[in-house]
C-alpha positions in Angstrom: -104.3 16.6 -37.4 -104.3 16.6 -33.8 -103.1 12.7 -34.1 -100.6 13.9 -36.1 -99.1 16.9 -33.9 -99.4 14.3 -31.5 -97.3 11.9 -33.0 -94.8 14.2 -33.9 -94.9 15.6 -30.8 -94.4 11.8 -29.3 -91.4 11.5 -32.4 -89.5 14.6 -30.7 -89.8 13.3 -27.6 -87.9 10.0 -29.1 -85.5 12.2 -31.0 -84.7 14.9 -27.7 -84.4 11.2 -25.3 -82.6 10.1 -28.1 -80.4 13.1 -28.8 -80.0 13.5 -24.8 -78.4 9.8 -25.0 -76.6 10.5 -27.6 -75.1 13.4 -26.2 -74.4 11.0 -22.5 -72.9 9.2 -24.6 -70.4 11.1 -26.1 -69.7 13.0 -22.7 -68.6 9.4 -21.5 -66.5 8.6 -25.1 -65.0 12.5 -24.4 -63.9 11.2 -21.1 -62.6 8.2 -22.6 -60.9 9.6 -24.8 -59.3 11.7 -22.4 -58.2 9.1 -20.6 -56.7 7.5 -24.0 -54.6 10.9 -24.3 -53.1 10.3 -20.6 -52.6 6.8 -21.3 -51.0 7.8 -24.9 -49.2 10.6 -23.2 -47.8 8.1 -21.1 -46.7 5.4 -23.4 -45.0 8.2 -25.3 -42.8 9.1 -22.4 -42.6 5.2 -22.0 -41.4 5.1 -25.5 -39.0 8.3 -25.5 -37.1 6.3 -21.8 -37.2 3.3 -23.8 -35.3 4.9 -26.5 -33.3 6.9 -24.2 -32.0 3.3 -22.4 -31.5 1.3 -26.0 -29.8 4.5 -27.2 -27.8 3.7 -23.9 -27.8 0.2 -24.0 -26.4 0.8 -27.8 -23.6 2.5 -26.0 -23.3 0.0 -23.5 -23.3 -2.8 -26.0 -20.2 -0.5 -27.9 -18.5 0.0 -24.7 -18.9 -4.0 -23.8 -17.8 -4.9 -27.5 -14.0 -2.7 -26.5 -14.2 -4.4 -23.4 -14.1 -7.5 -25.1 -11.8 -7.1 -27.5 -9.4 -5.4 -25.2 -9.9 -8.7 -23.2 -9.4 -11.0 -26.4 -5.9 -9.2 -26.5 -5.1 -9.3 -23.0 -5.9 -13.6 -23.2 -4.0 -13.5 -26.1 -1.0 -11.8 -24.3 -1.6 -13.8 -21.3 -1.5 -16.8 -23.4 2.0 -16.1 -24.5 3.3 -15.0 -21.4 2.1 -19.0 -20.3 3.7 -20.3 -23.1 7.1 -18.8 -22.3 6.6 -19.2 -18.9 6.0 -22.7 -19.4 8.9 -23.1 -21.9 11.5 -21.6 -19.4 9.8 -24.2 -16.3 10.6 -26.8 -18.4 14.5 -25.0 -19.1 14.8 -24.9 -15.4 13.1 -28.5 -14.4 16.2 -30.0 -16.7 18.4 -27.6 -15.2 17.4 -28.5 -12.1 17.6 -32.2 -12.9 20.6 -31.9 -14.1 21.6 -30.0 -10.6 19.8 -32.9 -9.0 22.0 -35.7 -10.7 25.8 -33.4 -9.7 24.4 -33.1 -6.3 24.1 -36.9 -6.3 27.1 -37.1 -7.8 28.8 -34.8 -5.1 27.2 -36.7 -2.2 28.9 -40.4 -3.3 31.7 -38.6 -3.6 31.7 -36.8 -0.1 30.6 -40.1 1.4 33.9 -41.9 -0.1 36.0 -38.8 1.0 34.4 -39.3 4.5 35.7 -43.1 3.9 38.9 -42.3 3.1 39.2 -39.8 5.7 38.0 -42.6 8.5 40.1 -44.5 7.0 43.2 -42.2 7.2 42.5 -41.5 10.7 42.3 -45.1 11.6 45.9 -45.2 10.0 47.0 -42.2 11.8 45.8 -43.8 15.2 47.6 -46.9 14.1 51.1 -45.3 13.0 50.7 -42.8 16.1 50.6 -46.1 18.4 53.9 -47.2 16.3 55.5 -44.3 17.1 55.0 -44.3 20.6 55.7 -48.3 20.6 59.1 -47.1 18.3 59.5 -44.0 20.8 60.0 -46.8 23.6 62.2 -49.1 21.6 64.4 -46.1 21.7 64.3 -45.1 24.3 65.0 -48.4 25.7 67.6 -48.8 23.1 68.6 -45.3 24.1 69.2 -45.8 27.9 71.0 -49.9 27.0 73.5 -47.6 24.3 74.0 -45.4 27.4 74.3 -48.0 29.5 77.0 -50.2 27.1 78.9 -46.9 26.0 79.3 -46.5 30.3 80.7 -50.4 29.8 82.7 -49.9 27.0 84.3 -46.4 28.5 85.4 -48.3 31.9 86.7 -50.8 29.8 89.0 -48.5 27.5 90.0 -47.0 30.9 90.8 -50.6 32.0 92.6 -51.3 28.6 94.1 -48.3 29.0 95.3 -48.5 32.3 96.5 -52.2 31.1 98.3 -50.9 28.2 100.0 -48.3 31.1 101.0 -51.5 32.8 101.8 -53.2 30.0 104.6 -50.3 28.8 105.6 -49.7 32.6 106.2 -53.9 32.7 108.0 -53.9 29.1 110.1 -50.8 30.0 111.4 -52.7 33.7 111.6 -55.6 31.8 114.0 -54.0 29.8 115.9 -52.4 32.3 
């Protein structure tokens, strides 16, 4: 019997090491655990920003999508605004072609009026030299007319005076 006590006596000794463990043990799983909580605790604020910013980014994504389309419009817009644009350059290229060519046109033309207007002066020059060549003809002509009608007046005077003489002889003669 005393074997006995003694073994059961050895068996609680197993069973208190054992329960001691036991209870070490789940000190150390309480502390785990613990730490689990903080850690779960954590990933749940983790999870509540995460859906906070994908609730946002939801919004974002909304916002971005009007952006977009409002942009679509705009290129769309913009893309007819370049088409008329471009429409009316090419209006005012063949204007300005057009323009180009009667400018051409304008500057033969100029050059033969500057020709003709040479040419005119050249003839002015020319008929102003004949003038001034005609100018001394009579002038010449002028001062010889002068110069005859002096001749001619002495010799009426002398006719005249020989036609006195004449009468003055025919009247004694008949006397």
């Amino acid at each position: 019997s005393s074997v006995r006590v003694s073994e059961l006596q050895n068996s609680l000794a197993e069973v208190t090491k054992s329960l001691h463990s036991q209870q070490l043990k789940n000190e150390e799983l309480s502390v785990e655990c613990t730490s689990i909580r903080a850690e779960l605790n954590s990933l749940q604020g983790h999870i509540e920003t995460t859906n906070t910013r994908a609730c946002m980014a939801t919004d974002d994504k909304s916002a971005l999508e009007d952006l977009l389309s409002m942009t679509k419009n705009l290129l769309a817009t913009e893309k007819d605004k370049v088409s008329e644009l471009s429409e009316s350059n090419s209006n005012l290229l063949s204007e300005m072609q057009m323009l180009k060519m009667q400018f051409e046109t304008l500057q033969g033309q100029l050059a033969q009026a500057v020709e003709q207007k040479n040419s005119a002066e050249q003839g002015l020059a020319s008929t102003k030299d004949l003038m001034v060549t005609e100018q001394q003809k009579n002038h010449k002509l002028s001062t010889e007319n002068a110069s005859l009608k002096t001749e001619c007046d002495e010799i009426k005077r002398e006719k005249e005076n020989m036609s006195d003489k004449v009468l003055l002889l025919t009247e004694h003669k008949n006397e």
